[in-house]
GUVEX-287777 format. One record per residue (C-alpha): residue number from 1; residue in one letter; x, y negated, z. Coordinates in steps of 0.05 Angstrom, whole numbers. Each point is the difference from the previous one (the first is absolute). Layout:
<node num="NUM" residu="a" u="X" v="Y" w="Z"/>
...
# end
This chain:
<node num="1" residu="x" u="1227" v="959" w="5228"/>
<node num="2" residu="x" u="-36" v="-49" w="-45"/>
<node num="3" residu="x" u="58" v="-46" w="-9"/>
<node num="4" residu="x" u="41" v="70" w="-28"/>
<node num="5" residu="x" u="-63" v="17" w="-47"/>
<node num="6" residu="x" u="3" v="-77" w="-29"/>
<node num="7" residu="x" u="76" v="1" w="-7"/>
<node num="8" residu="x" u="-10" v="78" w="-33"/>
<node num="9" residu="x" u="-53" v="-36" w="-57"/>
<node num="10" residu="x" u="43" v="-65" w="-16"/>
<node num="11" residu="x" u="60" v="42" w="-8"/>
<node num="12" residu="x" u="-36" v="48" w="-51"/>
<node num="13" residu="x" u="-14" v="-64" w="-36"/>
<node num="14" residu="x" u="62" v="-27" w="0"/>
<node num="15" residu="x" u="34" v="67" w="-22"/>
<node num="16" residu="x" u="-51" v="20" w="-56"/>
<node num="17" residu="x" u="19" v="-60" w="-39"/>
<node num="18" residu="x" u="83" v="32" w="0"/>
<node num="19" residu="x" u="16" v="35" w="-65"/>
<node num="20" residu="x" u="1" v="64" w="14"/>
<node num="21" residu="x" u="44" v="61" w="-50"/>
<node num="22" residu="x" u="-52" v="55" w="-16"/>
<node num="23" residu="x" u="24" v="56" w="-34"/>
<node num="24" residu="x" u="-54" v="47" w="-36"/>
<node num="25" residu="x" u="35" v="73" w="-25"/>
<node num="26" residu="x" u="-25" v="64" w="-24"/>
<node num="27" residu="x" u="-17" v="7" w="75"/>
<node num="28" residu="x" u="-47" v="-57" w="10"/>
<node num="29" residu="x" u="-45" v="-13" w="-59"/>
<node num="30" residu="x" u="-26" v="-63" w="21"/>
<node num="31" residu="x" u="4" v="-55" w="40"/>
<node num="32" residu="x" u="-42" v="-62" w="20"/>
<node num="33" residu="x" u="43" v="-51" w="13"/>
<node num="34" residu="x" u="-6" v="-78" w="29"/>
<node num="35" residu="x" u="19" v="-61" w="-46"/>
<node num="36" residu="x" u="66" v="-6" w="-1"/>
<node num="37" residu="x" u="24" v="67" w="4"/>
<node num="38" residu="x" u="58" v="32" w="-46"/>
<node num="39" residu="x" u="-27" v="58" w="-17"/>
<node num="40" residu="x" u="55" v="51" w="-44"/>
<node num="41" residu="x" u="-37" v="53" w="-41"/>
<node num="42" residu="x" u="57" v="59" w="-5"/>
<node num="43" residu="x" u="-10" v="52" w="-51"/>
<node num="44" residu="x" u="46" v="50" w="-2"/>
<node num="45" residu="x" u="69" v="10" w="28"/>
<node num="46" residu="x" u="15" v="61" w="-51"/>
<node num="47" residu="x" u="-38" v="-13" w="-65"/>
<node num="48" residu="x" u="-2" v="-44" w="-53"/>
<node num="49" residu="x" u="-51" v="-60" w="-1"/>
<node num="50" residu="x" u="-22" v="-23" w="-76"/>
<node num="51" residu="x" u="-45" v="-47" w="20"/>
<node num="52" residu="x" u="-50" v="-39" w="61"/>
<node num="53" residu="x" u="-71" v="-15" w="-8"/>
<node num="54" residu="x" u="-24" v="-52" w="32"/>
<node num="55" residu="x" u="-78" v="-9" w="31"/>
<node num="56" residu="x" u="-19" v="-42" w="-63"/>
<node num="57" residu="x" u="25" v="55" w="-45"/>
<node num="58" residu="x" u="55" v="-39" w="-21"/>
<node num="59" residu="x" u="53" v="57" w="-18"/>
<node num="60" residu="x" u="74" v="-10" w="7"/>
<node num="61" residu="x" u="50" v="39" w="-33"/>
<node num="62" residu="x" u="68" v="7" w="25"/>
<node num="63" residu="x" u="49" v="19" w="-57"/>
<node num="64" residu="x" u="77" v="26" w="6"/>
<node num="65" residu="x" u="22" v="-75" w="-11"/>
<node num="66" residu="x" u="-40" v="-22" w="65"/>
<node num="67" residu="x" u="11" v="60" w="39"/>
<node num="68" residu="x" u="50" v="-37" w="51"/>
<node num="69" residu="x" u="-29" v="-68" w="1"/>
<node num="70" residu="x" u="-62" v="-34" w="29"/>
<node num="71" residu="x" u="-51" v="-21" w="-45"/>
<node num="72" residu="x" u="-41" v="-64" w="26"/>
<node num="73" residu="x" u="-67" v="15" w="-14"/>
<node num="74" residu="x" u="-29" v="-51" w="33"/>
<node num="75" residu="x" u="28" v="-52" w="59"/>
<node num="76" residu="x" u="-26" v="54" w="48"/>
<node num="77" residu="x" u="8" v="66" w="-41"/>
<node num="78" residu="x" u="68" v="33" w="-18"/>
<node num="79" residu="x" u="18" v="65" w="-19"/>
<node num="80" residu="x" u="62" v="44" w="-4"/>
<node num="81" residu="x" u="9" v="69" w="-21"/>
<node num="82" residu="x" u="-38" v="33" w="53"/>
<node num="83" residu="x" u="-34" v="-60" w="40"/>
<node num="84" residu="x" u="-50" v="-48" w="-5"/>
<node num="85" residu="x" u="10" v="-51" w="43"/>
<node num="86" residu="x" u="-54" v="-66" w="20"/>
<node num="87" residu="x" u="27" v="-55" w="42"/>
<node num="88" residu="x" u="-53" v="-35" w="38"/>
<node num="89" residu="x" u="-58" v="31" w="-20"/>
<node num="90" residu="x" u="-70" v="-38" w="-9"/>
<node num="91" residu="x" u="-79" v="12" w="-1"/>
<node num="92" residu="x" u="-19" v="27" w="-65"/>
<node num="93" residu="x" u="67" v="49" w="-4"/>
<node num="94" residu="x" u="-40" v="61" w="22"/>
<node num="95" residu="x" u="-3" v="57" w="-43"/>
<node num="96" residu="x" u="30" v="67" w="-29"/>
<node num="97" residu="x" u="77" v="-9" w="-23"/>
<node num="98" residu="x" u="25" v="67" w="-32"/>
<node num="99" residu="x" u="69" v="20" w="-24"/>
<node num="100" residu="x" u="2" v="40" w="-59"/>
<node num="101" residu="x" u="60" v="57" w="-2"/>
<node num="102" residu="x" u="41" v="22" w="-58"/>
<node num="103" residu="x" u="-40" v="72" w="12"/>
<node num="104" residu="x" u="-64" v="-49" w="-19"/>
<node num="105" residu="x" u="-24" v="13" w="66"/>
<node num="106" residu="x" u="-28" v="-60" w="45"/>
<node num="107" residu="x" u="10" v="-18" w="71"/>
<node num="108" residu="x" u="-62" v="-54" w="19"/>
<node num="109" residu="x" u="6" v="-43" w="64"/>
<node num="110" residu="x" u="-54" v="-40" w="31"/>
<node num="111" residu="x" u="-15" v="-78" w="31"/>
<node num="112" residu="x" u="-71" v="20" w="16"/>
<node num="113" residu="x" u="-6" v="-65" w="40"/>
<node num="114" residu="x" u="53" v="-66" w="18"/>
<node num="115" residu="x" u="-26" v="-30" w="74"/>
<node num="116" residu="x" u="11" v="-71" w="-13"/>
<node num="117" residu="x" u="29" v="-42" w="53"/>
<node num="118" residu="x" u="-48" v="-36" w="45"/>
<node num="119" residu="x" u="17" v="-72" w="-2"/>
<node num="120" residu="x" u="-2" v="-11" w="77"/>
<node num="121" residu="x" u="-6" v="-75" w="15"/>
<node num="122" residu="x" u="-37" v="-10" w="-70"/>
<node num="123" residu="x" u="-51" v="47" w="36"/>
<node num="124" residu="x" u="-5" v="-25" w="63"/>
<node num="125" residu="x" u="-4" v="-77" w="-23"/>
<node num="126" residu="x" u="-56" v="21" w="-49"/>
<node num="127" residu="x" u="-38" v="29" w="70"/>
<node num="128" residu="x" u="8" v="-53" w="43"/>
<node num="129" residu="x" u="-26" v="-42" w="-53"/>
<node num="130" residu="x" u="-64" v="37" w="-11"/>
<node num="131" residu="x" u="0" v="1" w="81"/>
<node num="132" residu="x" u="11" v="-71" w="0"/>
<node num="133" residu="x" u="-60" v="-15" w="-53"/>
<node num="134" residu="x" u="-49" v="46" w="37"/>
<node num="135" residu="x" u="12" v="-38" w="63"/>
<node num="136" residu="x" u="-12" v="-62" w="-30"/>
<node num="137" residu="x" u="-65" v="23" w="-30"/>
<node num="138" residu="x" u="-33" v="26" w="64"/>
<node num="139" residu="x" u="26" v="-65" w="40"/>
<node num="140" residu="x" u="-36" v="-31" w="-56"/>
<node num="141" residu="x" u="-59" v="32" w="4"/>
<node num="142" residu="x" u="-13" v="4" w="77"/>
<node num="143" residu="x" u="9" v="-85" w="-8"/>
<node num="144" residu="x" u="-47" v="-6" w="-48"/>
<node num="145" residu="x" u="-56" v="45" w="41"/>
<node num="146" residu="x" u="22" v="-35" w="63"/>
<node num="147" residu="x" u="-9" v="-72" w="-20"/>
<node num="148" residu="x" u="-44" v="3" w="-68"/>
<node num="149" residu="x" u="-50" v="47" w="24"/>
<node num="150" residu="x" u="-20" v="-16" w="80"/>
<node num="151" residu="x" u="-38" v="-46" w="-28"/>
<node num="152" residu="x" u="-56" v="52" w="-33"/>
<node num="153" residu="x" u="0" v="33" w="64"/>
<node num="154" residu="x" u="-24" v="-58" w="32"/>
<node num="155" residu="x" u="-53" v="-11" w="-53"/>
<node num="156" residu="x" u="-20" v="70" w="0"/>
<node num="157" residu="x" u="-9" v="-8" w="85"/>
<node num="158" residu="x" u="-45" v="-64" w="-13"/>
<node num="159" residu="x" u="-48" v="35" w="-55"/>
<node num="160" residu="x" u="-12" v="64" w="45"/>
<node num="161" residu="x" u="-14" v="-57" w="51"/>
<node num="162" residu="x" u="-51" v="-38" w="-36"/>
<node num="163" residu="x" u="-29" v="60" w="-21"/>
<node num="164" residu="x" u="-6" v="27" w="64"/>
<node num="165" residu="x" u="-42" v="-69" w="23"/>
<node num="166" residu="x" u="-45" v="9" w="-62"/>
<node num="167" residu="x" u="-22" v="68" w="22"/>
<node num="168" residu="x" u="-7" v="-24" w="66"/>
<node num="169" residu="x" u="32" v="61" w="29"/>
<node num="170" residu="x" u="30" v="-20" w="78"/>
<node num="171" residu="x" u="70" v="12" w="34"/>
<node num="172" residu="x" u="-23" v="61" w="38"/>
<node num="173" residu="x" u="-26" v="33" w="-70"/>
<node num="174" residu="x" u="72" v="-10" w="-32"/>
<node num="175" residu="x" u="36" v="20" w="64"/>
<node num="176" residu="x" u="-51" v="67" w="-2"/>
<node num="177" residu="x" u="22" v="6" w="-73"/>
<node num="178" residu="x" u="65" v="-1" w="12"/>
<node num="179" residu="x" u="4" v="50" w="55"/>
<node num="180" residu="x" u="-35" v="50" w="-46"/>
# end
C-alpha cells in the first residue's frame, strides 16, 4: 500500500513536467496552467476577430493582409485569425487576454495563476543539506558540553563541598535535607 502511494507521487512529478495542449473557448474562461503548457486561446469559430489584447495591454490588430497567416508576437505568442496561441508558457504570463470582434465586442480569457514546476531533486538535495548541517550542529554541540563542560561540574561539586565543611553541617543533616 505504501510502495503504490510513493510510486502514485513520483509519477505525478514526473508527468507534470510533460507539455500538456490546453485549450480555453467561450466555454472555459480560464485556466491555470503548469510551466510548460500550450495553452490555445480560441475566439470565435463564426465571427470576425480585429484584434488580441494581451495582459500587458499590448493590443494586436489583425488586418485583411494577415488574416490567414500567423503573426509571431513573441517566441511564445502567435496569433491567427481567431486564436491566440502560447507555446510553453512561463511565470509571469498570467493575466486577462481578450479578443476584440469586428461587432467591437470583446471576449476576455483568464491565467489567474501558472503552478510552476517543482524542481524535484533540486528540492530534495537542498533538504538533505539543511538535514545534514543541523546534524552536524547538535553533534557539535553535545561534544562540546560533554568534554568542555564536566569539568565545571566537578568544580561546582567541590565548592558545595567546602562550603558544606565551613558551616560545619554533618552527613546525616545533608542526607535529612535531601530526603525533604
Amino acid at each position: 500500500m505504501i510502495k503504490i502511494f510513493i510510486v502514485n507521487i513520483i509519477c505525478t512529478f514526473l508527468v507534470s513536467g510533460e507539455q500538456e495542449r490546453i485549450l480555453v473557448n467561450s466555454e472555459i474562461l480560464f485556466t491555470i496552467p503548469h510551466e510548460g503548457n500550450i495553452i490555445r486561446f480560441e475566439c470565435s469559430e463564426t465571427e470576425e476577430v480585429v484584434a488580441w489584447i494581451l495582459p500587458d495591454e499590448t493590443e494586436i490588430l489583425i488586418s485583411s493582409e494577415n488574416e490567414n497567416s500567423t503573426l509571431i508576437i513573441d517566441p511564445k505568442i502567435n496569433v491567427t485569425k481567431n486564436f491566440l496561441d502560447i507555446n510553453g508558457i512561463e511565470t509571469g504570463m498570467d493575466g486577462q487576454y481578450s479578443c476584440v470582434l469586428a461587432d467591437s465586442t470583446r471576449k476576455s480569457f483568464f491565467i489567474p495563476h501558472i503552478v510552476s514546476n517543482a524542481r524535484l531533486t533540486k528540492s530534495i538535495m537542498i533538504s538533505l543539506s539543511i538535514t545534514g548541517i543541523f546534524c552536524i550542529i547538535c553533534l557539535i554541540i553535545l561534544l562540546v558540553d560533554r568534554y568542555c563542560f564536566s569539568d565545571i561540574d566537578d568544580v561546582k561539586a567541590q565548592i558545595v563541598q567546602k562550603s558544606i565543611k565551613k558551616k560545619n553541617i554533618s552527613s546525616a543533616t545533608i542526607s535529612k535535607l535531601e530526603l525533604v
